[in-house]
Z-matrix of the N, CA and C atoms (Angstrom, degrees):
N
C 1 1.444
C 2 1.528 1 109.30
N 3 1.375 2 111.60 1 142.19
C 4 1.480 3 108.06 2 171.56
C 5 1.423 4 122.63 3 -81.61
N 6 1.515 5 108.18 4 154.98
C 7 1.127 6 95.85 5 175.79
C 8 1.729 7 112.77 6 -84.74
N 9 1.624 8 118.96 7 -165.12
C 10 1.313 9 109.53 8 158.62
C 11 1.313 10 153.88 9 -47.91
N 12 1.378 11 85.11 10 -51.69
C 13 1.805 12 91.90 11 168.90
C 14 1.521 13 120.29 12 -96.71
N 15 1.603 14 112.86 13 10.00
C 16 1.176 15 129.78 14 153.31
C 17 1.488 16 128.26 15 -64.81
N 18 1.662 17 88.28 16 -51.35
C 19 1.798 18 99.14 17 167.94
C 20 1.608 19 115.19 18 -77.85
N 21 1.327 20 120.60 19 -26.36
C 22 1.472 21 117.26 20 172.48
C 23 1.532 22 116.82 21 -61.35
N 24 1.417 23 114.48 22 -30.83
C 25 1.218 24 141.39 23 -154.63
C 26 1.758 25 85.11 24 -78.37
N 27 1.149 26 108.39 25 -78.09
C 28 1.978 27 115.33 26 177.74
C 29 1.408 28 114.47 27 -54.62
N 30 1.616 29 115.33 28 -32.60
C 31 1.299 30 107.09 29 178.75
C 32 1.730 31 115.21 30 -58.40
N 33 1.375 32 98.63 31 -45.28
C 34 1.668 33 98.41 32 172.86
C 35 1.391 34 130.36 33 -64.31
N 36 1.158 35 88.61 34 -34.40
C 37 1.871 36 106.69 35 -170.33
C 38 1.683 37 92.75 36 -62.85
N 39 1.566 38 121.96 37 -34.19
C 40 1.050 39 111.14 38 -168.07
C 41 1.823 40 120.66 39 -97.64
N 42 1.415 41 81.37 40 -8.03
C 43 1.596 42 97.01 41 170.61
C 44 1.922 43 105.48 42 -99.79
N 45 1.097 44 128.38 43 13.69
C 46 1.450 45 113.64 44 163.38
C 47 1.765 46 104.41 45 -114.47
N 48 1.346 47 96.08 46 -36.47
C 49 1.967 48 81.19 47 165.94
C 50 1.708 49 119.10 48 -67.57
N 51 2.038 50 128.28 49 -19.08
C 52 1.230 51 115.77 50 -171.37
C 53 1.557 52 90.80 51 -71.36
N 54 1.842 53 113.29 52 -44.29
C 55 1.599 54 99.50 53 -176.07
C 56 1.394 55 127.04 54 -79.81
N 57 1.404 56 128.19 55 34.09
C 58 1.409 57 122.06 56 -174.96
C 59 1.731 58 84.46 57 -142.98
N 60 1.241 59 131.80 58 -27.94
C 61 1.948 60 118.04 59 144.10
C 62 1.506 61 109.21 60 -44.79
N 63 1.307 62 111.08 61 -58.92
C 64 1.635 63 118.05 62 -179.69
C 65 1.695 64 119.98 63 -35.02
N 66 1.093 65 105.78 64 -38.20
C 67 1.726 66 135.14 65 -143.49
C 68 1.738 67 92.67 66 -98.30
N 69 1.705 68 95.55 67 -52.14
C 70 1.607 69 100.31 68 175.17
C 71 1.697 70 113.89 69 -59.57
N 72 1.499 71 104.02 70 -73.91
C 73 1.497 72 98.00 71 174.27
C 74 1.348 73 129.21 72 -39.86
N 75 1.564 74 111.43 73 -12.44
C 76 2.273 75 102.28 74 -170.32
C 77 1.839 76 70.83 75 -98.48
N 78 1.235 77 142.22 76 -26.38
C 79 1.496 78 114.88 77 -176.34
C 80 1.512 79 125.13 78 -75.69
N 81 1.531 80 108.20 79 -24.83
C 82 1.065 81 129.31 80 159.12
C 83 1.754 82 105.89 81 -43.24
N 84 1.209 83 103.93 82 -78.79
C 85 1.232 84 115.82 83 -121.74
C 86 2.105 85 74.21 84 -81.60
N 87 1.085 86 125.63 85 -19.34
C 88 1.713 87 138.67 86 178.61
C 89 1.603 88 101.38 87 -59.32
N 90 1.643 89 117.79 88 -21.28
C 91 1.284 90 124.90 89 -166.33
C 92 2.043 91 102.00 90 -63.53
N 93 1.424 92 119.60 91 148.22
C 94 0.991 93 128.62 92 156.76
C 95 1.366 94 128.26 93 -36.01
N 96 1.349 95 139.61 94 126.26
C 97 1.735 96 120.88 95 -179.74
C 98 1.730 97 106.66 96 -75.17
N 99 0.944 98 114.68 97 142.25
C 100 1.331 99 135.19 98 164.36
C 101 1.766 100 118.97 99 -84.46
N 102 1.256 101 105.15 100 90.35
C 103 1.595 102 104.62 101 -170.53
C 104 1.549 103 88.83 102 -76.75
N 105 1.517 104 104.95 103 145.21
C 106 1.621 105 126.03 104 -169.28
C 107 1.943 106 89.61 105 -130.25
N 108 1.501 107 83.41 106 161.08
C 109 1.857 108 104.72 107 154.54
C 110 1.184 109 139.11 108 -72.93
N 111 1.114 110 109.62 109 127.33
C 112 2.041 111 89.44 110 176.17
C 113 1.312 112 115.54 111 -58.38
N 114 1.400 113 105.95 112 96.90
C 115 2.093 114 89.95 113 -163.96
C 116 1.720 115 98.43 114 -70.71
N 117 1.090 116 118.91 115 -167.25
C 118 1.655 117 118.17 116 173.29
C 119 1.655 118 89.01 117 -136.30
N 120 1.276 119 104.02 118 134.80
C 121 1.967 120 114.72 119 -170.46
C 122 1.532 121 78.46 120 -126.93
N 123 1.365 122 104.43 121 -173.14
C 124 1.638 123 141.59 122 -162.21
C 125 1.095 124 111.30 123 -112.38
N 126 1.319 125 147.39 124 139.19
C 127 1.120 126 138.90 125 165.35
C 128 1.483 127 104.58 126 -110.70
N 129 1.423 128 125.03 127 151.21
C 130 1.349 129 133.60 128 -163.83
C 131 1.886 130 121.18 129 -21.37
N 132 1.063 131 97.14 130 -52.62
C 133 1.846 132 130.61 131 169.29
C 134 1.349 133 100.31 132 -63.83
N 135 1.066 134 147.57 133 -6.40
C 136 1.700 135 150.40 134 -164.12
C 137 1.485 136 127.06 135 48.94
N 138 1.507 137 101.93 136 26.92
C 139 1.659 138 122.47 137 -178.54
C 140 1.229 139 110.38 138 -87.92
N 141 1.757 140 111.26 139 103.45
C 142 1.640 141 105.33 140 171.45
C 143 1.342 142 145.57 141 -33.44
N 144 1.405 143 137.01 142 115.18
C 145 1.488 144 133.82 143 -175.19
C 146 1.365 145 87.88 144 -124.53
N 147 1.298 146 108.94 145 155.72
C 148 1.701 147 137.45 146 178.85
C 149 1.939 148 101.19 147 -100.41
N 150 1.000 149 89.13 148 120.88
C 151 1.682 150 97.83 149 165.33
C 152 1.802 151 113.08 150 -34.92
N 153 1.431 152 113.98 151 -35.75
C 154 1.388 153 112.84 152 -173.35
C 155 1.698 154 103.12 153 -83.75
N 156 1.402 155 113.12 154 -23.10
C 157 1.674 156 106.86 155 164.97
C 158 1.545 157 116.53 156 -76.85
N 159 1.560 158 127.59 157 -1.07
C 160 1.400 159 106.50 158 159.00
C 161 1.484 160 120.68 159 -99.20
N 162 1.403 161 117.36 160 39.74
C 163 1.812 162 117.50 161 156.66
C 164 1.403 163 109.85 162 -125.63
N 165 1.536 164 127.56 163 11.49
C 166 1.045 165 105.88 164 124.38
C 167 1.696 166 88.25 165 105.10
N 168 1.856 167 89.75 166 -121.33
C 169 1.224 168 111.88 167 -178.45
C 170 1.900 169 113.35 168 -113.21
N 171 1.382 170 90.10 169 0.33
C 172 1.173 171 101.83 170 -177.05
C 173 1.342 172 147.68 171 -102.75
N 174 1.227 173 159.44 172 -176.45
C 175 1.417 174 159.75 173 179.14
C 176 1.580 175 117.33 174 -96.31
N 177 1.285 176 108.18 175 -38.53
C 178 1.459 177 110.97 176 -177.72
C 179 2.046 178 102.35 177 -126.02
N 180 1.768 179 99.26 178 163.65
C 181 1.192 180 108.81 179 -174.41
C 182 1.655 181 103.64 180 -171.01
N 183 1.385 182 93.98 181 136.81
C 184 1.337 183 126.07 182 177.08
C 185 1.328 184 124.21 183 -86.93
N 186 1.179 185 141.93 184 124.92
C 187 1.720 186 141.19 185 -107.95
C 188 1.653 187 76.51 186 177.54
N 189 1.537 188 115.82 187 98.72
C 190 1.396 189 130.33 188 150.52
C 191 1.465 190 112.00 189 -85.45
N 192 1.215 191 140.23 190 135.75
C 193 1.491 192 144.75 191 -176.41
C 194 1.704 193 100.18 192 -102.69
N 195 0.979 194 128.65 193 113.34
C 196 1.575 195 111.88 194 -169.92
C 197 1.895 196 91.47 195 -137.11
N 198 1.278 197 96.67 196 128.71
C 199 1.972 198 103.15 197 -166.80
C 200 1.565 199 94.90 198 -69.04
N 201 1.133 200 147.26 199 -11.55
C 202 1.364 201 137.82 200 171.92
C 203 1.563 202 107.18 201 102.55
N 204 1.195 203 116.00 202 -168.78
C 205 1.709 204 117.21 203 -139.37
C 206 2.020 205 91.68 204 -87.54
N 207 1.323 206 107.83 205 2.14
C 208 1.543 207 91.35 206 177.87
C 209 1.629 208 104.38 207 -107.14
N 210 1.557 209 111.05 208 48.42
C 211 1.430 210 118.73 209 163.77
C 212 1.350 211 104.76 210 -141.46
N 213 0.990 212 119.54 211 139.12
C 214 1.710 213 150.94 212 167.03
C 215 1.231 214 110.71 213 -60.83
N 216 1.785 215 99.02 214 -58.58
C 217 1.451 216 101.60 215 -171.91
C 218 1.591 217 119.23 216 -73.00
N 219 1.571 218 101.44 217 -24.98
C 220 1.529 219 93.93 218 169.23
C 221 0.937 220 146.36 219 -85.29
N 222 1.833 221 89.97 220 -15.13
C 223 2.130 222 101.18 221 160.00
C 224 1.474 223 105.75 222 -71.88
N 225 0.977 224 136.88 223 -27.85
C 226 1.533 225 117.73 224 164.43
C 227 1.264 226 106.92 225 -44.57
N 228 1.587 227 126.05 226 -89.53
C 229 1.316 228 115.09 227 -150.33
C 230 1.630 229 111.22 228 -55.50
N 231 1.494 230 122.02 229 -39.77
C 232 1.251 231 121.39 230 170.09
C 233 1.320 232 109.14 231 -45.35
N 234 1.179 233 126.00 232 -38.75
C 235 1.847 234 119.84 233 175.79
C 236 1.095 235 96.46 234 -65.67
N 237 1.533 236 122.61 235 -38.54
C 238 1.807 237 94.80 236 -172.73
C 239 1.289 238 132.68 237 -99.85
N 240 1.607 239 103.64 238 21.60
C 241 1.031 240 92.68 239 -170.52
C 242 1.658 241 86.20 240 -133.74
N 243 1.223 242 122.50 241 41.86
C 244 1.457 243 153.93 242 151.73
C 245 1.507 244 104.55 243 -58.70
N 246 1.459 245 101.93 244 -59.09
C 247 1.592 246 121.93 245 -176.99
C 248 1.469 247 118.91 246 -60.22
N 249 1.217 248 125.46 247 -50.64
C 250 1.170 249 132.08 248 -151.97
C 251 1.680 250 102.38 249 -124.81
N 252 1.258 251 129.42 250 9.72
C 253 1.086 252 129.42 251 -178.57
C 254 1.610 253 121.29 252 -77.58
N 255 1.625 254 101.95 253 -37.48
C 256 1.715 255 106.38 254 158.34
C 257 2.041 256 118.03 255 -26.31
N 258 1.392 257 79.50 256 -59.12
C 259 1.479 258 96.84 257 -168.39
C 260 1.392 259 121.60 258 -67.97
N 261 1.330 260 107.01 259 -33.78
C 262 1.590 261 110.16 260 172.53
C 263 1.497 262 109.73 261 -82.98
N 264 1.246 263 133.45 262 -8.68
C 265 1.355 264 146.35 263 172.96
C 266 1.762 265 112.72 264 -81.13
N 267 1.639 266 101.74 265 -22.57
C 268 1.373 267 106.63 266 178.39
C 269 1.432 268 109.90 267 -80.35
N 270 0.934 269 116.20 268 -25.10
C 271 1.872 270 131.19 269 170.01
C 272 1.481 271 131.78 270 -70.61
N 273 1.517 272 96.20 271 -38.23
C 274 1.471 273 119.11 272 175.75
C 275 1.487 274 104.87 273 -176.08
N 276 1.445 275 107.80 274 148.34
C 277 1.981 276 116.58 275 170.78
C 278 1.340 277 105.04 276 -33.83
N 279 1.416 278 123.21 277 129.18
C 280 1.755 279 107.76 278 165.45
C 281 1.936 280 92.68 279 -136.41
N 282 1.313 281 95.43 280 125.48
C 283 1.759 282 114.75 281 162.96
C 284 1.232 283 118.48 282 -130.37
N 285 1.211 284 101.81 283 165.41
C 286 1.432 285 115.20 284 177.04
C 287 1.377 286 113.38 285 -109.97
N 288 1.669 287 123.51 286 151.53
C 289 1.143 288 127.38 287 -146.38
C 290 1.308 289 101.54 288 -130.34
N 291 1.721 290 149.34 289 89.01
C 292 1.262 291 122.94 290 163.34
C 293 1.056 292 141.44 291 -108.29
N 294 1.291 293 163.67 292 160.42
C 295 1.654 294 163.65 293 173.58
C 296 1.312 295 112.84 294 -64.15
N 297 1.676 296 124.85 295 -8.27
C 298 1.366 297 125.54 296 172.24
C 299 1.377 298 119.05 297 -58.29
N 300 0.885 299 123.96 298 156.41
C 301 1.716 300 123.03 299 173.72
C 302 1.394 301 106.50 300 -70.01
N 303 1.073 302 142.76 301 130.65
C 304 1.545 303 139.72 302 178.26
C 305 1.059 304 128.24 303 -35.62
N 306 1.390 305 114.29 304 -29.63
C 307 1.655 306 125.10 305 -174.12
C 308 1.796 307 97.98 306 -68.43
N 309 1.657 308 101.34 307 -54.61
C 310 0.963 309 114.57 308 173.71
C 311 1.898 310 123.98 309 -25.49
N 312 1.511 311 90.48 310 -58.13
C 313 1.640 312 134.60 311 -157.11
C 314 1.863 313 78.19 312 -49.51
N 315 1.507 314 85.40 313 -68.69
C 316 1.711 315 115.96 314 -159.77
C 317 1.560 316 94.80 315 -35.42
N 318 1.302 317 122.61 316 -68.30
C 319 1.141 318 148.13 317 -152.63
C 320 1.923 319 112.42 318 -62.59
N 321 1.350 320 98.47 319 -62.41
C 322 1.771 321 113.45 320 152.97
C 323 1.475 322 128.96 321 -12.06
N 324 1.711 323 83.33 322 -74.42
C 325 1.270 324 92.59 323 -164.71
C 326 1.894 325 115.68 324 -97.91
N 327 1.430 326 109.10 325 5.16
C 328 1.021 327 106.36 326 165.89
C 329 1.338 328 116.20 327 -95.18
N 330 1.170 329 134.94 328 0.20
C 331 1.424 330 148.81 329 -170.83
C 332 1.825 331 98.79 330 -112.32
N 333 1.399 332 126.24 331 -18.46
C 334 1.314 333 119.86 332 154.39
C 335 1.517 334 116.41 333 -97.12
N 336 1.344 335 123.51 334 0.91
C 337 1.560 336 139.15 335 -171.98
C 338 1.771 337 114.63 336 21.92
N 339 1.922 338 64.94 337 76.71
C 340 1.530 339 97.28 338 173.87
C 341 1.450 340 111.26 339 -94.47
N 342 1.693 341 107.54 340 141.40
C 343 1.826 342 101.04 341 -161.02
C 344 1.588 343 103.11 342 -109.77
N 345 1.499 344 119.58 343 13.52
C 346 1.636 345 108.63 344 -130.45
C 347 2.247 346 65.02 345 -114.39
N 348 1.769 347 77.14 346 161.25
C 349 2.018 348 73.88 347 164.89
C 350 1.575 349 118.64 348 -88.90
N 351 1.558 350 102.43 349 133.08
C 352 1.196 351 108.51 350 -168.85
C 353 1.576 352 107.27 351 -122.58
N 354 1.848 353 125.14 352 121.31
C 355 1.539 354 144.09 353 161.00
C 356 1.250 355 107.36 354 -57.02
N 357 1.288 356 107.41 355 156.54
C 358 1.038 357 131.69 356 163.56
C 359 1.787 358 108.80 357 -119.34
N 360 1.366 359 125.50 358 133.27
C 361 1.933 360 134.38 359 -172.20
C 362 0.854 361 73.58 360 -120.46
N 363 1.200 362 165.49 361 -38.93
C 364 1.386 363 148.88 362 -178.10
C 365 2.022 364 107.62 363 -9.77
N 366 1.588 365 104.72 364 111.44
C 367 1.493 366 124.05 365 166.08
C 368 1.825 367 84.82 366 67.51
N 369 0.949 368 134.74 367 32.90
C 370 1.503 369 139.98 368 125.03
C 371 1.413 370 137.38 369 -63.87
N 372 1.331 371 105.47 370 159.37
C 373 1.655 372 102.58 371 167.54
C 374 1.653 373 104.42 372 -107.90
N 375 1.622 374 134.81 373 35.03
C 376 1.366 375 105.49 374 -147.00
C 377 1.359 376 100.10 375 -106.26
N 378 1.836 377 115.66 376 -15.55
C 379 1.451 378 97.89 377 171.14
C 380 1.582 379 112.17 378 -95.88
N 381 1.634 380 117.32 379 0.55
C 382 1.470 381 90.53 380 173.81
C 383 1.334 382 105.93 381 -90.84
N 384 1.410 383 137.69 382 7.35
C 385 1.225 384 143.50 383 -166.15
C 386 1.262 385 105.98 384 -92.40
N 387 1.474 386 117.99 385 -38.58
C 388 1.416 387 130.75 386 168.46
C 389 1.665 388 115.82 387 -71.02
N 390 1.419 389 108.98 388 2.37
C 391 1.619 390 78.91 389 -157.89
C 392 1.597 391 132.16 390 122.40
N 393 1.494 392 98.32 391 -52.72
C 394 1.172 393 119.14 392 -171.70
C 395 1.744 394 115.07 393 -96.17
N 396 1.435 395 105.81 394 59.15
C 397 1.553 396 113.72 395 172.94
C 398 0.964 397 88.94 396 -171.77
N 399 1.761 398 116.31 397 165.32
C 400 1.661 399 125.28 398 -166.09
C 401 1.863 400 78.07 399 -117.54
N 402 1.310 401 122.67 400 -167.72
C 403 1.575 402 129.92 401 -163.56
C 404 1.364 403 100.81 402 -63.93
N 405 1.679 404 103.47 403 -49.54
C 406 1.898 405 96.21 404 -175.75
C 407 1.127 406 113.90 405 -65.27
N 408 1.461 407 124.96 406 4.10
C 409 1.740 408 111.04 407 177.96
C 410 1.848 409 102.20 408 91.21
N 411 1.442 410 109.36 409 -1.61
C 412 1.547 411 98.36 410 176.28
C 413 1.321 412 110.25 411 -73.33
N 414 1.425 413 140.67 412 134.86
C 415 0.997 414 157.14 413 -159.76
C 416 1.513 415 109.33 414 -92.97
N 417 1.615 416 114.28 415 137.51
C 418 1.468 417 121.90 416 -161.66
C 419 1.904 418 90.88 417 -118.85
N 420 1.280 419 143.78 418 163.23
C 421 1.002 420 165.91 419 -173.01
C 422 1.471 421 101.50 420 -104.72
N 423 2.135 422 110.88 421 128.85
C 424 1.191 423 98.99 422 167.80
C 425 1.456 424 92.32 423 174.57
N 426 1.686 425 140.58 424 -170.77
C 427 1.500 426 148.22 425 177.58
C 428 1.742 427 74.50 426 -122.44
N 429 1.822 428 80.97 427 158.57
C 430 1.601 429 132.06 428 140.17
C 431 1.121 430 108.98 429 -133.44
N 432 1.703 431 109.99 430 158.43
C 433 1.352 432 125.90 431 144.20
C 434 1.524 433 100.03 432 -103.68
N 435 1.522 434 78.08 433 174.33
C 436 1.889 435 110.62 434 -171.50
C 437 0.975 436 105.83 435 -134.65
N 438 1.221 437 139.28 436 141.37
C 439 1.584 438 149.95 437 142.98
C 440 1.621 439 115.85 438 -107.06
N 441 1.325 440 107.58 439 126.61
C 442 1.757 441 105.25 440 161.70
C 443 1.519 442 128.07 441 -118.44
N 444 1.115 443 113.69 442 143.68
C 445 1.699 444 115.40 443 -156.09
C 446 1.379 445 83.18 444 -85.26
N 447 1.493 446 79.63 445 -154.58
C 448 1.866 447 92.67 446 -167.30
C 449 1.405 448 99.58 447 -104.36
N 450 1.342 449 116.41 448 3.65
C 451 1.758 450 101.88 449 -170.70
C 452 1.912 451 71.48 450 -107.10
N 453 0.949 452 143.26 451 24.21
C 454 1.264 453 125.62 452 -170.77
C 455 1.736 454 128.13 453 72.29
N 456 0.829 455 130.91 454 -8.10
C 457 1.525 456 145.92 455 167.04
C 458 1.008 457 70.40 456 -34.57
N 459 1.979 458 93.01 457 159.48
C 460 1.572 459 110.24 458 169.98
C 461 1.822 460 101.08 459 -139.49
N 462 1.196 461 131.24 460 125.70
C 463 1.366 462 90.79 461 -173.26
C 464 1.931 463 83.09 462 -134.95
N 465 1.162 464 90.02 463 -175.22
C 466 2.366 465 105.77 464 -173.49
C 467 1.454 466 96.86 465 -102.99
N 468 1.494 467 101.10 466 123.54
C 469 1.552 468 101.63 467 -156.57
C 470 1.896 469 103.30 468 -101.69
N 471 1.434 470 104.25 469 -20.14
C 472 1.354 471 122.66 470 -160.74
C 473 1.592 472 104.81 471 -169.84
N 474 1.446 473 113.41 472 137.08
C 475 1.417 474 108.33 473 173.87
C 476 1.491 475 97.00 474 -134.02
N 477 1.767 476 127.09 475 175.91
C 478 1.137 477 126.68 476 115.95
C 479 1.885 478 113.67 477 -155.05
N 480 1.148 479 105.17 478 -146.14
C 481 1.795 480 96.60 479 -141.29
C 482 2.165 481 88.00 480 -120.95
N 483 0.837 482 114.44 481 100.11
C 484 1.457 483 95.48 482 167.21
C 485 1.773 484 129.58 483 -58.86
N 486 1.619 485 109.95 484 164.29
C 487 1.886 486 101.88 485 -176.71
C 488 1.361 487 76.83 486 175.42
N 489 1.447 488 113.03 487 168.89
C 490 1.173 489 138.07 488 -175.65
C 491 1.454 490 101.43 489 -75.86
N 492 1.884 491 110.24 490 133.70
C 493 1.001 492 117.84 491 -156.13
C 494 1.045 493 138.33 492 91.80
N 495 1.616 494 125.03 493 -31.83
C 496 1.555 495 132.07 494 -161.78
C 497 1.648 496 73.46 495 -65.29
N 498 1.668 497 86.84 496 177.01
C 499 1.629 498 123.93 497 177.83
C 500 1.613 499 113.21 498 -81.77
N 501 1.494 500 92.93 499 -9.89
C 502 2.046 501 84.73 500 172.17
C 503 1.691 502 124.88 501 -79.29
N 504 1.253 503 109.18 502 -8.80
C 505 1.283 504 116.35 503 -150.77
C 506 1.725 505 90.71 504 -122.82
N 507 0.935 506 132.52 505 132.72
C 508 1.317 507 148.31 506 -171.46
C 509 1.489 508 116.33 507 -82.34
N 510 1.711 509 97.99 508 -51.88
C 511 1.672 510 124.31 509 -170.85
C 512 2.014 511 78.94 510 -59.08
N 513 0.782 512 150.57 511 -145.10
C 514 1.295 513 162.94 512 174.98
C 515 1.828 514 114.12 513 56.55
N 516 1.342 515 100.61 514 -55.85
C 517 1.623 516 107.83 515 168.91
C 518 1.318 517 124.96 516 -93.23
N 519 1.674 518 100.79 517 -18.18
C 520 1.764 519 97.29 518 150.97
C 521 1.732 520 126.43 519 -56.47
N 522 1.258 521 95.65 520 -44.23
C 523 1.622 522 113.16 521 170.97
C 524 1.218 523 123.07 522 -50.52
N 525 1.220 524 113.28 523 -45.94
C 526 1.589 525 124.31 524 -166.00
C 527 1.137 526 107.66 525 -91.09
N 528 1.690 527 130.04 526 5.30
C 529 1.325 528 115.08 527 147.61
C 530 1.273 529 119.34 528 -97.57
N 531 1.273 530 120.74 529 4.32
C 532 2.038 531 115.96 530 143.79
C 533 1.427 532 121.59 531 -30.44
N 534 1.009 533 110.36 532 140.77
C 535 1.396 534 130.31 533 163.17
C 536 1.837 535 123.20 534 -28.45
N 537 1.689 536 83.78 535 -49.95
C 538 1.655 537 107.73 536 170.03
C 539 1.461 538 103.85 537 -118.97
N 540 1.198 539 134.43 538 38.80
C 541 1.113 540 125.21 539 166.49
C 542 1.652 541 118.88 540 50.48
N 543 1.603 542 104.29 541 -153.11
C 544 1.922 543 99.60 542 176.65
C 545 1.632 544 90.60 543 -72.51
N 546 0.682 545 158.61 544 -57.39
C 547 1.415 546 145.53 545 -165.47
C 548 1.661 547 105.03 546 52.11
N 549 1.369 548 97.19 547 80.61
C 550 1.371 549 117.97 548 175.32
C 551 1.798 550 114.65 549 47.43
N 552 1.305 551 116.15 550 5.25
C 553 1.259 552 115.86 551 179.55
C 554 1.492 553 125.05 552 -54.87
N 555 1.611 554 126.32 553 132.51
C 556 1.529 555 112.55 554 171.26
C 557 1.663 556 90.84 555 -134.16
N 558 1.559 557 93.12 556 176.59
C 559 1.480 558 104.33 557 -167.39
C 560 1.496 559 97.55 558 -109.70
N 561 1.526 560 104.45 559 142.83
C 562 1.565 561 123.40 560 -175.54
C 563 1.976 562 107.76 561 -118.22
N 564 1.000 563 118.45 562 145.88
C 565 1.024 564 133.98 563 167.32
C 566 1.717 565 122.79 564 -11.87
N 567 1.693 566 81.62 565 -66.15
C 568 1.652 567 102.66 566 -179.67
C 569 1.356 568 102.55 567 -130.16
N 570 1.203 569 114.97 568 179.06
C 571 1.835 570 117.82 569 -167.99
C 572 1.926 571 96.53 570 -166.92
């Protein structure tokens, strides 16, 4: 049990990181929109869809960047967000986006029995266009949002970059209340 000025001590500590998350997201979200293309991606089967056919019925959309099945770190969050993806889909469209070839795509994520809808950028420009590729086109891990007007524009309403630790991934702050923390831990395929 803590003592007093033990718990005063965490109470703050935990009230200057909720208001400097707070502080991040209104700067975020203060950022300029980035009007984008309707790119046209793949769907598992290799049947063209337009970026503006995954919102559906809607105005806004959630755009996971996930580097494809030769990352570890991104089948984690894709595993975890297996779970909870219903729910963030009830708010707004949420998919996942990868550079694998579809067959690939297909193949991946049915062998991790992944339920969420998953692209294929495969022979695209859409994550280095976003951001999300270094010069060679190698692909970096991360979300967008989307907004579409009423004339159809589509533009990037909010981004950021996933890594060990961020706030998307759960496994990370479960860890770090160990004894030794992540202590060099990474995530593998199988276990």
């Amino acid at each position: 049990m803590l003592k007093g000025d033990e718990q005063k001590e965490l109470a703050a500590a935990e009230e200057q990181l909720k208001a400097a998350r707070e502080h991040l997201l209104q700067v975020r979200r203060a950022q300029p929109p980035l009007k984008v293309k309707d790119y046209q991606l793949s769907t598992v089967h290799g049947h063209p869809v337009m970026l503006s056919d995954l919102f559906g019925g809607k105005d806004e959309l959630m755009v996971i960047h996930n580097m494809g099945r030769g990352c570890a770190y991104c089948t984690l969050w894709a595993d975890g967000f297996n779970g909870v993806w219903p729910h963030l889909n009830n708010r707004a469209p949420f998919v996942v986006v990868t550079p694998d070839a579809p067959d690939k795509v297909k193949e991946f994520s049915a062998s991790r029995g992944w339920t969420f809808p998953i692209y294929s950028s495969h022979a695209t420009s859409f994550f280095k266009d976003l951001g999300f590729a270094d010069e060679k086109g190698s692909p970096w891990p991360g979300v967008s949002t989307f907004k579409r007007d009423s004339s159809g524009a589509i533009s990037r309403t909010c981004f950021d970059y996933f890594g060990p630790g961020d706030p998307y991934c759960s496994v990370w702050h479960l860890l770090d209340l160990m004894p030794k923390g992540v202590n060099d831990w990474e995530p593998k395929y199988k276990y």
